[in-house]
C-alpha positions as CSV (number, residue, x, y, z in Angstrom):
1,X,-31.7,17.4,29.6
2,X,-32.9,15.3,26.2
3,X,-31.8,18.4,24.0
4,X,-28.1,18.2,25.9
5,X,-27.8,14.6,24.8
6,X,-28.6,15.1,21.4
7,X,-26.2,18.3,21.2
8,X,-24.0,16.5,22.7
9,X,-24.0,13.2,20.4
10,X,-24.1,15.8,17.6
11,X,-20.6,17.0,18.6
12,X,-19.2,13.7,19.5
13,X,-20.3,12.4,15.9
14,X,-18.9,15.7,13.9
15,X,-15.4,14.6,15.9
16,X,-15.3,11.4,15.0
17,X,-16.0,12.5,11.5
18,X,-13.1,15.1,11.0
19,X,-10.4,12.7,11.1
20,X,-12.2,10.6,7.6
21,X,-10.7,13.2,5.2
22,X,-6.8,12.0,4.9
23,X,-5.5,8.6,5.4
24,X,-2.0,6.6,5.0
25,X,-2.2,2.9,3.9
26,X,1.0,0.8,3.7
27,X,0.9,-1.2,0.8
28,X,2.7,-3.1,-2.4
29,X,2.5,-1.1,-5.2
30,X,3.4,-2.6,-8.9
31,X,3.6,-1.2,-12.3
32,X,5.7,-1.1,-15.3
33,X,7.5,1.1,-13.7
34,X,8.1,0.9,-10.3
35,X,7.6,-2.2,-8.0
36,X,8.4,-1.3,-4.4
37,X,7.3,-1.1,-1.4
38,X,5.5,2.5,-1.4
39,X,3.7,4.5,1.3
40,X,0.3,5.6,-0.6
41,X,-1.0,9.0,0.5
42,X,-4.7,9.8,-0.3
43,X,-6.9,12.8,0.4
44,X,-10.6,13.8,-0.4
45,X,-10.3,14.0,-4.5
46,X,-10.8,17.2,-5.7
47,X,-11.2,18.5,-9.5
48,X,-7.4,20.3,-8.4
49,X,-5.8,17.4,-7.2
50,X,-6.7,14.7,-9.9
51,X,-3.8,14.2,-12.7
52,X,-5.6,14.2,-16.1
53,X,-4.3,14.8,-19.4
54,X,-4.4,18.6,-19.4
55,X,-1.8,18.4,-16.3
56,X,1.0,16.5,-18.4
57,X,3.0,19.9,-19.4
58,X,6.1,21.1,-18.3
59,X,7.7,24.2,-19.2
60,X,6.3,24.1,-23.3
61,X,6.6,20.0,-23.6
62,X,3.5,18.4,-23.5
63,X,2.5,14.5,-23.3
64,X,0.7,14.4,-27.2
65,X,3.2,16.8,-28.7
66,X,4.0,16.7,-32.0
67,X,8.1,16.1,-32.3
68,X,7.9,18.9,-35.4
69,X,6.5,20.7,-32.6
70,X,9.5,20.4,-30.2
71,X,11.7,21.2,-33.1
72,X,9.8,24.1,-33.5
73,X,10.2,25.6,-29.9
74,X,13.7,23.8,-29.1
75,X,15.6,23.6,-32.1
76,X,17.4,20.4,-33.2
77,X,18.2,17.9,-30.8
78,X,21.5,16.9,-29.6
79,X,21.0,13.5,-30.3
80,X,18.2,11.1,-32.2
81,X,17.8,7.6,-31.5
82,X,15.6,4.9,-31.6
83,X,14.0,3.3,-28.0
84,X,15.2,-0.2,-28.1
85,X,11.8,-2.8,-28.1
86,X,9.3,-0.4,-29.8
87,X,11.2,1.5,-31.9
88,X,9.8,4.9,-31.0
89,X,12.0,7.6,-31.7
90,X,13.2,9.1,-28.5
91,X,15.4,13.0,-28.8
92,X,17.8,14.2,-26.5
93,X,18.5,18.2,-26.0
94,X,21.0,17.5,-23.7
95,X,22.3,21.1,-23.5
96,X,18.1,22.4,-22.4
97,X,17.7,19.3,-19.9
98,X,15.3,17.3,-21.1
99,X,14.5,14.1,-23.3
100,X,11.1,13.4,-25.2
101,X,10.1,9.8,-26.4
102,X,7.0,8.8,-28.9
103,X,5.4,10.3,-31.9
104,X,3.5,11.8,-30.7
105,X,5.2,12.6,-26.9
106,X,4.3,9.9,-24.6
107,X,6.7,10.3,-22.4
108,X,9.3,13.5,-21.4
109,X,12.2,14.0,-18.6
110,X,13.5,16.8,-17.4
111,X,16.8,17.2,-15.4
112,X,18.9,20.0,-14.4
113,X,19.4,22.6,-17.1
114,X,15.6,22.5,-17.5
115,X,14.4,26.0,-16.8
116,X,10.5,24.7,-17.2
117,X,7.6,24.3,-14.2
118,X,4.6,21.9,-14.4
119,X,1.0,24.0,-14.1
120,X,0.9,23.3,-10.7
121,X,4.5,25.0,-10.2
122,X,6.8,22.1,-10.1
123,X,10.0,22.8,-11.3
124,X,13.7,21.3,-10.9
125,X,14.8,22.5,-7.2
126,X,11.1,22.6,-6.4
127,X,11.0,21.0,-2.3
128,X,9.7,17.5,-1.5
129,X,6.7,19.4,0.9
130,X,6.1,21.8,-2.8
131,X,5.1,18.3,-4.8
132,X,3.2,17.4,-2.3
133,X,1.0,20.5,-1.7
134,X,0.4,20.6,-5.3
135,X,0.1,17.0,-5.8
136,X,-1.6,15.4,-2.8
137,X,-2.7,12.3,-4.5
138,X,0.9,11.2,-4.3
139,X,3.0,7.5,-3.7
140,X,6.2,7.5,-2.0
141,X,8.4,5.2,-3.4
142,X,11.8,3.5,-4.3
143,X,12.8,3.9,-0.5
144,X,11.4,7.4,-0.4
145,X,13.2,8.8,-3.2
146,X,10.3,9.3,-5.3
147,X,7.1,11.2,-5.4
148,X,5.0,9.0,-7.8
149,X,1.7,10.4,-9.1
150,X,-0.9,9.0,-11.4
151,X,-4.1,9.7,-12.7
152,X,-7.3,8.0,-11.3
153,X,-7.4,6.1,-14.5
154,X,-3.7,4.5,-14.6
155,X,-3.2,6.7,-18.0
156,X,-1.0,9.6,-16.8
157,X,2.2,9.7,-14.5
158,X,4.4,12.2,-13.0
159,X,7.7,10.7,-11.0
160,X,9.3,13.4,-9.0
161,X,13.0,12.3,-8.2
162,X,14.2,13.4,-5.0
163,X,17.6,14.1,-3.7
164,X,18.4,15.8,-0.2
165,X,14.6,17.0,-0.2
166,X,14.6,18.7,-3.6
167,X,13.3,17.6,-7.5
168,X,16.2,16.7,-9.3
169,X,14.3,15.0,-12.4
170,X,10.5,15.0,-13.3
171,X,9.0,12.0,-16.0
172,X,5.9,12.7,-17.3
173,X,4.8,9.7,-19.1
174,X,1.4,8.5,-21.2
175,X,1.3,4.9,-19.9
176,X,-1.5,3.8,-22.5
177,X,0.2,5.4,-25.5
């Protein structure tokens, strides 16, 4: 009888348990970048699903990139100009999709054109549930438009754009350049 108790609370307690590895909070999320009401998604951190600094690629851009570098790989760009309030140089290669800002890269967006994936997969046309599986430390924001991801530290981003379920623009940014 005692040992059917215990066995019994043992189960009962592993139950309760198995529900503590994913949650969804409501909350007011603000940055520089985006200030919105967001829907934060969390689950048990892994080494895989934390953004650091070695995830901020896509395609052969890179957040720390030299801009001789780009050159290098992508040719001239279409168009050079200066980012109003810093004055970082920010270069447009309009006709391969993408823009990169800083020197060195802080920050890089990708449109359509962009033939590039992240190293988790994530390319232009990827699907809303594809950024999520790779990325499950995600935000949803701007009215569900957006998966936003950031590294545990506040240094890294990735903002997936979203239109009709599918990535339409990717920003990788260094937020601490």
């Amino acid at each position: 009888m005692r040992s059917n108790l215990v066995l019994s609370a043992v189960i009962l307690g592993t139950v309760c348990l198995a529900g503590c590895g994913t949650a969804n909070a409501s909350t007011d999320t603000t940055s520089t970048q985006h200030t919105t009401k967001s829907t934060t998604h969390t689950t048990s951190p892994t080494v895989d699903s934390q953004l650091t600094k070695t995830g901020m690629k896509i395609g052969h851009l890179y957040i720390g990139q030299e801009l001789s570098n780009v050159q290098a790989v992508y040719g001239k760009p279409s168009a050079k100009t200066i980012v109003h309030g810093n004055g970082a140089p920010q270069w447009e290669y309009s006709k391969q999709g993408f823009t990169v800002g800083g020197s060195p890269v802080w920050t890089i967006t990708v449109t359509n054109g962009f033939s590039g994936s992240t190293p988790r997969g994530i390319h232009i046309g990827s699907t809303e549930i594809e950024v999520k599986k790779a990325y499950p430390m995600y935000k949803m924001v701007q009215d569900n438009t957006q998966v936003f991801v950031e590294s545990s530290d506040k240094e890294y981003s990735i903002d997936f754009v979203l239109k009709n379920g599918k990535v339409t623009q990717v920003t990788l940014a260094n937020e601490k350049p």
